[in-house]
C-alpha positions in Angstrom: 91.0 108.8 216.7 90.5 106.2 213.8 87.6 104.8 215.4 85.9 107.9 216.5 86.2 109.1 212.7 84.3 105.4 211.7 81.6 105.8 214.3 81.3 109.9 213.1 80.9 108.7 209.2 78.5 105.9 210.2 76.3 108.5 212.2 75.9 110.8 209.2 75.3 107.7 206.8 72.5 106.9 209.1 71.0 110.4 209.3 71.3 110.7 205.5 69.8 107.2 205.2 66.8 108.1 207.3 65.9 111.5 206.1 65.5 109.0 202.9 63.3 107.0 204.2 61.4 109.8 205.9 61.3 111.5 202.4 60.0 108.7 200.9 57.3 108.2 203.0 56.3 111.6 203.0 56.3 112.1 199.0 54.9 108.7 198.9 57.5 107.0 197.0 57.7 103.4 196.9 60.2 102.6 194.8 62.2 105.1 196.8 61.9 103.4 200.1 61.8 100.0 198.5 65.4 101.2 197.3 66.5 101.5 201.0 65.7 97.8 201.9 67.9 94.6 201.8 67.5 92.2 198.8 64.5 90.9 200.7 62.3 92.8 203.3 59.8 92.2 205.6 56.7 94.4 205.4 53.9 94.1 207.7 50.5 95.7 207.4 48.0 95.9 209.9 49.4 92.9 211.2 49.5 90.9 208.0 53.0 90.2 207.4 55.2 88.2 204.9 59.2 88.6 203.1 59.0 90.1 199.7 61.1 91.0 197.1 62.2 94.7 196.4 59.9 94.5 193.4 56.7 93.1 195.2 57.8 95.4 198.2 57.3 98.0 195.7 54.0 97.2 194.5 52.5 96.8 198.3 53.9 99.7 199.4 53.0 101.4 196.5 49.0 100.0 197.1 49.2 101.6 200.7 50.3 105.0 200.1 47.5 104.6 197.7 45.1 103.7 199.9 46.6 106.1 202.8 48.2 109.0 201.6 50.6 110.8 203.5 50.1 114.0 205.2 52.7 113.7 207.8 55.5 111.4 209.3 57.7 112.0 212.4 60.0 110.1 214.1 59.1 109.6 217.5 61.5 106.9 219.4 65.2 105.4 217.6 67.4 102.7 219.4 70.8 102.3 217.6 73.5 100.0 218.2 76.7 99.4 216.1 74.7 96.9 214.0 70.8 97.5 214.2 68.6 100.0 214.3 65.0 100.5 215.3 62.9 103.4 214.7 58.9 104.5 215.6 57.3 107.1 213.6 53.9 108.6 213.7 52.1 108.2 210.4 49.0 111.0 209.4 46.7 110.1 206.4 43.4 111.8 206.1 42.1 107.8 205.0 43.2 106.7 208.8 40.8 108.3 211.2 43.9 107.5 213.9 47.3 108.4 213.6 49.2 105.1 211.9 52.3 103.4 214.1 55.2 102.4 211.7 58.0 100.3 212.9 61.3 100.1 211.0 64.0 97.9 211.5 67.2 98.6 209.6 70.2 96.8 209.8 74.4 97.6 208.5 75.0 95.9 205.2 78.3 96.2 203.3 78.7 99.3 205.6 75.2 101.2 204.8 72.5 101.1 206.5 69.2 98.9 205.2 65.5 98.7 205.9 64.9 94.9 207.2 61.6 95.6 208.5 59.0 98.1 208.0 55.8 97.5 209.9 52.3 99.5 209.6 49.5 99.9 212.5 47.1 101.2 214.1 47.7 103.3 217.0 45.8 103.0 220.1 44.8 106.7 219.9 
């Protein structure tokens, strides 16, 4: 019973933590979804990709909702297991003449989950 309690808490701390990152994105927040990552996070543009700080993280992802503001964002594929998760979401700007492919890697630390990864691209149609 304990552990089916853990594993029910953990579920809802992931749902609240990506309807956060899915917020962010959508209001184009930076600072907010910078504020979901790790001490460090690896952000990936276009295929241009480096480790940053959650300051710096701030500023580039602050540059790209500049550059492509959001319309829309839906998640379209998750894989979860009890100590990483992967999500793919469908990103609209009217700057991208495409739909945008973002990748986001998230990871449990100190019992929350954290954004490890967050990749941009384009999409093949």
């Amino acid at each position: 019973m304990i552990s089916f309690g853990v594993r029910s808490v953990e579920a809802q701390t992931g749902d609240i933590v990506l309807s956060q990152i899915k917020s962010a994105i959508l209001s184009a927040d930076a600072a907010g979804l910078a504020d979901q990552t790790l001490y460090s996070v690896e952000i990936g543009l276009f295929g241009v990709g480096r480790y940053y700080s959650k300051g710096q993280a701030t500023l580039l992802l602050k540059s790209f909702f500049s550059d492509f503001p959001p319309e829309d964002f839906s998640v379209t594929g998750s894989t979860r297991t009890p100590g990483a998760w992967f999500v793919e979401g469908k990103y609209l700007s009217k700057s991208a003449e495409k739909p945008i492919r973002i990748y986001i890697r998230l990871r449990v630390s100190d019992g929350t989950w954290k954004v490890r990864e967050f990749l941009v691209e384009e999409s093949d149609g």
